[in-house]
N, C-alpha and C positions, 0 to 999 in steps of 0.2 A: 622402673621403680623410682619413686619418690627418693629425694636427699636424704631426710629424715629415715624411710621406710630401712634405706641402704646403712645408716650409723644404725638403728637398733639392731638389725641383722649382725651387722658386724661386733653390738656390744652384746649379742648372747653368746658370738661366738668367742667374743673375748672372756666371758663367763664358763665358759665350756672348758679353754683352756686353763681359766683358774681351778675350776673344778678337776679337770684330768692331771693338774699340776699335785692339788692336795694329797688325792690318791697315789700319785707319783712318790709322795713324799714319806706316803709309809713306810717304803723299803729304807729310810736314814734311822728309823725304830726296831728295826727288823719283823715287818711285817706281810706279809704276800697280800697284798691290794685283791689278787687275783688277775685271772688273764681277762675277764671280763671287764670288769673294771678302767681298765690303763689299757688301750688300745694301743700295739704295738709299732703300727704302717700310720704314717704319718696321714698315708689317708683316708686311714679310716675312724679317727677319733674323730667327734662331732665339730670340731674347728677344722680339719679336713676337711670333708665332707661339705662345709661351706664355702670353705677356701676353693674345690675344684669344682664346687656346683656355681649356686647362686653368685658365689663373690668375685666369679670368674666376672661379672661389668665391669668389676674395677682393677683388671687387667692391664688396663692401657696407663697405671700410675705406675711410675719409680718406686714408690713406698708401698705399692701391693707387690709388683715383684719382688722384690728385696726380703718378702715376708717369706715364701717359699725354702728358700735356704737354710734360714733360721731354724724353717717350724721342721724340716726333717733334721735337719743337727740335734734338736732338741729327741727327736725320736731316736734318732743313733744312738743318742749318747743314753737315751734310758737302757734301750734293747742292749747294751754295755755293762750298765748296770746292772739291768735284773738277771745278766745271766751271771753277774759277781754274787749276786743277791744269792741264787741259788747253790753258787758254790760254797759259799760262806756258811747258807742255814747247813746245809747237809753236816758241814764241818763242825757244826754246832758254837758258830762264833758269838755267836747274839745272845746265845743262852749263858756261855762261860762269861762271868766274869771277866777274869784273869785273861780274857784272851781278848776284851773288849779294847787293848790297845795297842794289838799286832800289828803289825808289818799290812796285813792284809786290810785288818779293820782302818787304819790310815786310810790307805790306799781307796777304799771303799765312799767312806767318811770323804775324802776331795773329790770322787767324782760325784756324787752328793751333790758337793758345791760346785762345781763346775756345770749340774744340769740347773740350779739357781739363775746364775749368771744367766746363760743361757735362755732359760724362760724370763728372764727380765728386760735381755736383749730383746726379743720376742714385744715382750708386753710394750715394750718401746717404740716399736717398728707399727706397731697396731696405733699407737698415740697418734705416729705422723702419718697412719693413713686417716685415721679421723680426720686431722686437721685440714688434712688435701681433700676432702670429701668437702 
């Protein structure tokens, strides 16, 4: 594969993850994305899927390896969350008010932010492989 052919590849799959990231980002609304939607195994969301198919050529970079650890931390830490997601709706946190600033909704709300971070680290790691490409 072409230079060129290799960075689009790599910038749909950087689109993939902005997109898996938005749906991610409904459960901070209290929303259920659904299981469809937000693929849970690191490798099977379509930035997977490229990362263990096709983007397996650019193996042999520092900055493609480096990307593997991230992009499952980043799936941990959802599968983390969506099963707070699910404890929380049941409990009906999202819906009360008055409950919208518990202990738990905190707690909820920073892991939130911590899968930010995260996907940002992420988007970063994807910048210095571009540049090594």
């Amino acid at each position: 594969m072409e230079k060129q052919e290799i960075i689009n590849e790599l910038n749909k799959a950087k689109n993939a993850h902005v997109m898996w990231f938005a749906n991610a980002m409904a459960l901070s609304v209290g929303t259920d994305p659904g299981d469809s939607s937000v693929p849970k195994k690191h490798t099977e969301c379509t930035f997977g899927k490229w990362y263990y198919g096709a983007g397996q050529e650019n193996n042999g970079l520092d900055s493609y390896k480096a990307i593997e650890i991230i992009h499952k931390k980043l799936h941990d830490k959802y599968n983390e969350i969506f099963a707070e997601f699910e404890k929380l709706s049941s409990e009906c946190i999202f819906e009360n008010i008055a409950l919208r600033d518990s202990p738990q909704q905190q707690k909820f709300n920073a892991s939130i932010e911590e899968l930010k971070v995260i996907s940002k680290e992420l988007l970063a790691k994807l910048a210095e492989l571009e540049n090594d490409l």
